[in-house]
ZAMARGU-4260 file (C-alpha; in steps of 0.2 Angstrom, whole numbers, plus 5000, padded with zeros to 4 digits):
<rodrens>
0) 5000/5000/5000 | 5006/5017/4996 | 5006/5029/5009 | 5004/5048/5008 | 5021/5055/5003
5) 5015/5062/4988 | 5027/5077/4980 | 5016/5090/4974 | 5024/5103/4958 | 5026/5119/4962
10) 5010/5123/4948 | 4997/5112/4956 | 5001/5117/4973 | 5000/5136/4966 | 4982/5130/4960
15) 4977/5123/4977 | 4982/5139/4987 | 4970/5149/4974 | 4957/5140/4979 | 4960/5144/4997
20) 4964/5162/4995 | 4945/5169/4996 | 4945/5163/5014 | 4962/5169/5017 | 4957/5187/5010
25) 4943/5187/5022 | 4953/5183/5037 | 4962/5199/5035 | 4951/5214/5039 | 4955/5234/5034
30) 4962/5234/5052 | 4965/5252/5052 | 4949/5257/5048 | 4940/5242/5056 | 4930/5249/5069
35) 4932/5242/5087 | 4928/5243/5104 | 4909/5248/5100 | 4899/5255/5116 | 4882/5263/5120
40) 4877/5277/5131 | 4861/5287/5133 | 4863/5305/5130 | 4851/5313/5140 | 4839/5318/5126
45) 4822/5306/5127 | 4822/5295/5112 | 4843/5294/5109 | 4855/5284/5108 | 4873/5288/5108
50) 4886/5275/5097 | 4903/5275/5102 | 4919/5266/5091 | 4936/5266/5089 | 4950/5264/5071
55) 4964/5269/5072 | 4965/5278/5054 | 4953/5293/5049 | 4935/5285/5042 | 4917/5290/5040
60) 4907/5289/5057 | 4893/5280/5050 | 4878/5269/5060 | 4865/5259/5049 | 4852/5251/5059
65) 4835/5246/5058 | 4820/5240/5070 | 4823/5221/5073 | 4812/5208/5061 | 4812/5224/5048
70) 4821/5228/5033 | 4838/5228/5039 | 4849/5244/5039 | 4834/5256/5032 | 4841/5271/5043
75) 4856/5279/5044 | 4864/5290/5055 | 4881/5300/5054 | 4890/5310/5064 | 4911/5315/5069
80) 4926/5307/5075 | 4940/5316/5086 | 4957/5310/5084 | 4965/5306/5102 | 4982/5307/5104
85) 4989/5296/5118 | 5000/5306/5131 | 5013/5289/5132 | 5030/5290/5125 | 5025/5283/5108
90) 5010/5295/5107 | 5000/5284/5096 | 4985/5290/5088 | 4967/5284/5086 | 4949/5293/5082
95) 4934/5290/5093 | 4918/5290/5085 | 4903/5297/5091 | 4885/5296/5082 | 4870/5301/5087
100) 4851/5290/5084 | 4838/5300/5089 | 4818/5298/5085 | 4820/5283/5093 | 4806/5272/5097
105) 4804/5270/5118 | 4808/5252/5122 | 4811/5246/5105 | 4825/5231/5098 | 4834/5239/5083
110) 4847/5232/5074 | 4862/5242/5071 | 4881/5239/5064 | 4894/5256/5063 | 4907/5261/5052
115) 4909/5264/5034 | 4914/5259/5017 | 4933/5255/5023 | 4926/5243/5036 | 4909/5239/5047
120) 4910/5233/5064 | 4899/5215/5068 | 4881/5218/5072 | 4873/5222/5088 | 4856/5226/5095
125) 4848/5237/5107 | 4832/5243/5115 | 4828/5260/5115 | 4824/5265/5136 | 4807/5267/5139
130) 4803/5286/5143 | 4789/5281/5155 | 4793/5287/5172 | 4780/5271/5176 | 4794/5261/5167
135) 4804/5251/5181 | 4825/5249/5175 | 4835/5236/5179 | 4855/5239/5180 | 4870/5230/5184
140) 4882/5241/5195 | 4899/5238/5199 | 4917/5245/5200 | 4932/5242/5198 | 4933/5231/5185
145) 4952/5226/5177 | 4956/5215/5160 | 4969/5205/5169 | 4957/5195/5182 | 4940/5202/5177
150) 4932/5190/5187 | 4914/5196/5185 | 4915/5198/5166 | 4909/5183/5157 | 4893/5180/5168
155) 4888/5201/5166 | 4893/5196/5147 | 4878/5184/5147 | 4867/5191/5158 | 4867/5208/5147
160) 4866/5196/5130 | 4850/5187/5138 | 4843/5205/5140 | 4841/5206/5160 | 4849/5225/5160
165) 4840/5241/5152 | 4860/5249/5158 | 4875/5246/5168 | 4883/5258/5177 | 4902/5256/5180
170) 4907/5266/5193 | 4926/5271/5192 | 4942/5262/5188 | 4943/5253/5170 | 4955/5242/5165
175) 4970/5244/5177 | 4976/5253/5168 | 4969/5263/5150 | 4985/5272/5147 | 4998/5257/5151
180) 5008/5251/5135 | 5004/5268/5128 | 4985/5266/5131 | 4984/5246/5121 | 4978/5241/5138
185) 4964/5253/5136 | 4960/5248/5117 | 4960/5229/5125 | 4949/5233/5139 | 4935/5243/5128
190) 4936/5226/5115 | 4932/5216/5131 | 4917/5225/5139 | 4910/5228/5120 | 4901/5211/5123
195) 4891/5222/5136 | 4893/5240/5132 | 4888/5237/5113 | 4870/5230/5119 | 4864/5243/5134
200) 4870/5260/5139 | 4887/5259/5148 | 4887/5273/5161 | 4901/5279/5169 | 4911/5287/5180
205) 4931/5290/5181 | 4939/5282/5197 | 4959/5285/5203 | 4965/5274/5190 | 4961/5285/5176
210) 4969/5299/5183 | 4986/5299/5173 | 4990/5312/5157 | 4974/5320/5169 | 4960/5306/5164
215) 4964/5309/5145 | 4959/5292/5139 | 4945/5292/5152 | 4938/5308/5145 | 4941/5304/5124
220) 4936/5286/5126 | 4918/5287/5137 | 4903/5299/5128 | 4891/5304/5143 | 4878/5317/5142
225) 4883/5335/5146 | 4897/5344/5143 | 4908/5340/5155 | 4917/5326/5148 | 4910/5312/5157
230) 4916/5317/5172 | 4899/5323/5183 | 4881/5323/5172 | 4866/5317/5176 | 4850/5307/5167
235) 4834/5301/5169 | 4828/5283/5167 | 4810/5276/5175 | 4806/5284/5193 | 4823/5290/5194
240) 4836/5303/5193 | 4856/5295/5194 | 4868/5309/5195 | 4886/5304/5193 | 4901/5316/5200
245) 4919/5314/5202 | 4926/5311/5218 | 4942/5312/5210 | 4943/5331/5210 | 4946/5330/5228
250) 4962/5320/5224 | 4971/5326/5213 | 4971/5345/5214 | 4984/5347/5203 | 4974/5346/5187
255) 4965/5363/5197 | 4954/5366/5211 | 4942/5376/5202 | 4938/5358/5196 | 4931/5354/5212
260) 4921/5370/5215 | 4913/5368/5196 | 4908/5351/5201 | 4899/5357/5219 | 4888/5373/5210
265) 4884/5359/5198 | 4877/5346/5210 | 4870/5359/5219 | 4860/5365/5207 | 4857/5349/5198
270) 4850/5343/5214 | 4839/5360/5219 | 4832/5356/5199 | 4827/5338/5204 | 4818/5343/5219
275) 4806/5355/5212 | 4792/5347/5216 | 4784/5344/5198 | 4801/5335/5196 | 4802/5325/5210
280) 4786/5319/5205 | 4792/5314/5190 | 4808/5304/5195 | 4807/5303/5216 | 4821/5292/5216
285) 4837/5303/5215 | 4853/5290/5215 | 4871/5294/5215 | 4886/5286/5210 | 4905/5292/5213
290) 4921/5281/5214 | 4926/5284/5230 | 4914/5280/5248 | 4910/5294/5261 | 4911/5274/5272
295) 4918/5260/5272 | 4928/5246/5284 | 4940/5239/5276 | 4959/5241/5283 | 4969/5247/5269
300) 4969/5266/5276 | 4962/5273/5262 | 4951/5288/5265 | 4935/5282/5269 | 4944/5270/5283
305) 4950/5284/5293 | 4932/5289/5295 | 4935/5308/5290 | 4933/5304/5270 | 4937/5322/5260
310) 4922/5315/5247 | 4910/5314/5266 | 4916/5331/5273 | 4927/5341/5263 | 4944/5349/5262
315) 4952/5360/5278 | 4969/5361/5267 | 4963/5372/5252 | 4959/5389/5250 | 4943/5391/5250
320) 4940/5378/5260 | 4933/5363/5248 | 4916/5359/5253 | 4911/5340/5255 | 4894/5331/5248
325) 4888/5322/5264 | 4877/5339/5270 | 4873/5343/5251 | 4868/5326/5248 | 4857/5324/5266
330) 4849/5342/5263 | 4843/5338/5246 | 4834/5321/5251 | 4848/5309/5242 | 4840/5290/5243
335) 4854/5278/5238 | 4870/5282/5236 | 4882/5269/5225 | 4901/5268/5227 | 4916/5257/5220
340) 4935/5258/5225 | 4934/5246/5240 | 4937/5230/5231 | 4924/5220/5241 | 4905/5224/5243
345) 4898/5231/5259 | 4880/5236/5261 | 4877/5253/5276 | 4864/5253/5286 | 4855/5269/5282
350) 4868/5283/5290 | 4870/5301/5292 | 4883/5311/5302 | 4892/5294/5306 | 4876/5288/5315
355) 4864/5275/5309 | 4847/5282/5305 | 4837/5263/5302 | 4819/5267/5297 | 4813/5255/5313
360) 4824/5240/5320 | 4813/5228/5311 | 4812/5236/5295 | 4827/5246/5294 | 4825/5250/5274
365) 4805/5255/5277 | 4807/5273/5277 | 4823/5275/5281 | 4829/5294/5290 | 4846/5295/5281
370) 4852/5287/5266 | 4858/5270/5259 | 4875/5268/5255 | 4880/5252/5244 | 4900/5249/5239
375) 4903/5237/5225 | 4920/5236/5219 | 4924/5218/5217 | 4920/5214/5199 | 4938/5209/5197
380) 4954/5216/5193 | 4973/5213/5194 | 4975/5218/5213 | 4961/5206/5220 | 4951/5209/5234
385) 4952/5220/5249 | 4953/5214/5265 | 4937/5217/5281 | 4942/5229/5298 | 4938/5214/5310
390) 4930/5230/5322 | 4918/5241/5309 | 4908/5254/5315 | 4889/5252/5319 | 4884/5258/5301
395) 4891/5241/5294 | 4876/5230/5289 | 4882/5218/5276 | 4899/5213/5270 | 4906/5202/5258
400) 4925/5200/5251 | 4919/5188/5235 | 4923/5192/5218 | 4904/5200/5212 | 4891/5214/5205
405) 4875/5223/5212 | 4860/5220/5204 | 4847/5237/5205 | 4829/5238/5199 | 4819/5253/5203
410) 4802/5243/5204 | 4791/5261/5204 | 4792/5276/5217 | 4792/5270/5232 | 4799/5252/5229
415) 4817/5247/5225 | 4827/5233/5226 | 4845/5230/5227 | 4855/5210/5228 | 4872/5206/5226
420) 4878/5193/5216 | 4894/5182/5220 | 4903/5177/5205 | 4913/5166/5218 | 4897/5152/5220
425) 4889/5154/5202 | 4880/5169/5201 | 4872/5165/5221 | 4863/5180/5228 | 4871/5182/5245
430) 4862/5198/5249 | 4848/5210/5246 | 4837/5222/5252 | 4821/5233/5246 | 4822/5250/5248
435) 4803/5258/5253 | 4800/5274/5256 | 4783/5282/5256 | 4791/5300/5254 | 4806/5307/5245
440) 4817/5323/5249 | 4821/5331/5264 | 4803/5328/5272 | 4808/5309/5271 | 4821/5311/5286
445) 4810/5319/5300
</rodrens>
């Protein structure tokens, strides 16, 4: 029997390769141009939907979509791209896309691919948020969430594909870190989380470790309502209003002071807006989300540890002094208030002033006089998980060091519920609470 050692001339093997070379061709796309890293965010505007994307030569910004089970691609939608110049020694170059969908149908599937004629991205598909303020949103929250070790990924990637999130809110510190290797650890990071970012709003807030070249890639990469760049807005979704801020600026004072002062009038007067009375009828449920807690017991000695947070009370160092947000929070009626940075999850009892402020011992959540505070910063990242203070404070109702990510739905206005899922046993909800409160704003704490 003749085995297969079979010699073949240079011609016919020339003639086998051609009829290979379709598939090879198609294996190589117009890298350059090839848009990557696809994300959503909502604008703001009712009836909007912002796509964000990345190439890393100048193209058209072009989004063709189309409501799902229609005739594919039938809209289009065009809009810019910025190039961002990376402030790493190689200073390498890329251009973020931003386009625009409006007239958008509320709750909606469409159909939608980005791009242009030098290269389309893979298609996605979103729902358009319901404007009802009736409507009751579900998120995923987390923090601190790393491309080396990111734990909590693959079972948030499923979760968002199976469609049990209208938005996640990711609430500081990305990638660890976007500008390493002259910001490729940021171009890898956005192609991880577009599994989840390019099928719901990925909302966002900048954390400590976005802070090098003064949160540049943070700022060029995220597209959040407003005109701050990313770094404080807020939006409304269902029943509530979720303001996002930057505890940062009490930080790094080097990129300017003033930054700190802009943010405060802005809450301030983002927060007086939310409690006029037609508006807080609207949306009674008015959320925040910053990077760094005003509490917290774990025993790195971090700010929050020492119990006299700069984010909680402020600044005696600067001049002026630099105001904190607990007071401005407290005096505006503030209901839950979500942090990250602590890598571990620790849920407050309702607290004020250092002291607990339960709604009754048996229902502590039931009205509550001060708000919740919930920390969720172990969705997974190079430098693991924090470790507890064996002695925490009264205010410390719930802790937990497993890898993991808060679930929220705002049920309707006087019902919300919060869980928290450890990635460590298989997706088991290891805690949760409802949130009731029969009165919102100020009124709510007497």
């Amino acid at each position: 029997m003749v085995c297969c050692d079979v010699k073949m001339s240079p011609l016919y093997a020339a003639a086998a390769l051609s009829l290979f070379a379709p598939l090879f061709a198609l294996a190589v796309p117009p890298i350059r141009t090839q848009p990557e890293q696809v994300h959503l965010s909502y604008p703001g505007i009712p009836a909007a939907m912002v796509v964000t994307w990345t190439t890393f030569d100048k193209a058209e910004s072009t989004v063709e979509f189309g409501l799902l089970g229609g005739r594919l691609f039938d809209m289009t939608a065009t809009g810019n791209a910025t190039l961002f110049v990376d402030s790493g020694l190689e200073k390498r170059t890329m251009y973020i896309h931003r386009v625009t969908l409006t007239s958008l149908k509320p709750g909606t599937t469409y159909m939608y691919h980005c791009g242009s004629d030098l290269g389309w991205s893979d298609v996605f598909t979103f729902s358009a948020l319901n404007e009802s303020t009736a409507f009751s949103p579900r998120l995923a929250l987390y923090g601190d969430l790393g491309n080396e070790n990111p734990q909590s990924l693959a079972r948030l990637q499923k979760e968002t594909q199976l469609g049990m999130y209208d938005a996640i809110l990711h609430i500081g510190d990305f990638a660890y870190d976007m500008h390493e290797d002259n910001a490729r650890i940021g171009d890898e990071f956005m192609r991880q989380i577009q599994s989840i970012a390019a099928y719901v709003p990925y909302m966002t807030c900048p954390g400590n470790h976005e802070s090098t070249y003064n949160f540049s890639n943070y700022r060029s990469r995220f597209s959040m309502p407003g005109q701050t760049e990313s770094l404080w807005y807020s939006w409304n979704v269902g029943p509530a209003h979720i303001i996002s801020l930057s505890t940062e600026v009490y930080f790094y004072l080097e990129f300017g002071l003033e930054l700190l002062f802009r943010q405060y009038e802005w809450l301030k007067k983002d927060l007086e807006e939310a409690n006029r009375p037609e508006k807080r009828a609207e949306h009674p449920w008015i959320i925040t989300m910053g990077h760094r807690p005003m509490y917290c017991s774990d025993d790195d000695q971090d700010d929050c540890t020492t119990f006299d947070s700069y984010v909680r009370r402020g600044r005696n160092d600067t001049k002026p002094l630099a105001p904190g947000l607990e007071d401005l929070f407290y005096t505006h009626g503030v209901d839950v208030e979500l942090w990250a940075h602590e890598h571990t999850y620790e849920r407050l009892w309702p607290v004020y002033g250092d002291k607990v402020y339960n709604g009754s011992t048996e229902q502590p959540y039931v009205n509550p006089k001060a708000p919740v505070h919930i920390i969720t910063g172990s969705a997974g990242c190079r430098e693991r998980t924090d470790h507890f203070n064996p002695n925490p404070k009264e205010w410390s109702a719930f802790r937990s060091t497993d890898y993991g990510y808060t679930r929220m739905n705002v049920v309707n206005s006087t019902h919300l519920y919060l869980e928290q899922v450890s990635d460590d046993q298989h997706g088991k909800v290891i805690d949760s609470i409802w949130v009731v409160k029969e009165k919102h704003g100020i009124s709510a704490w007497i």
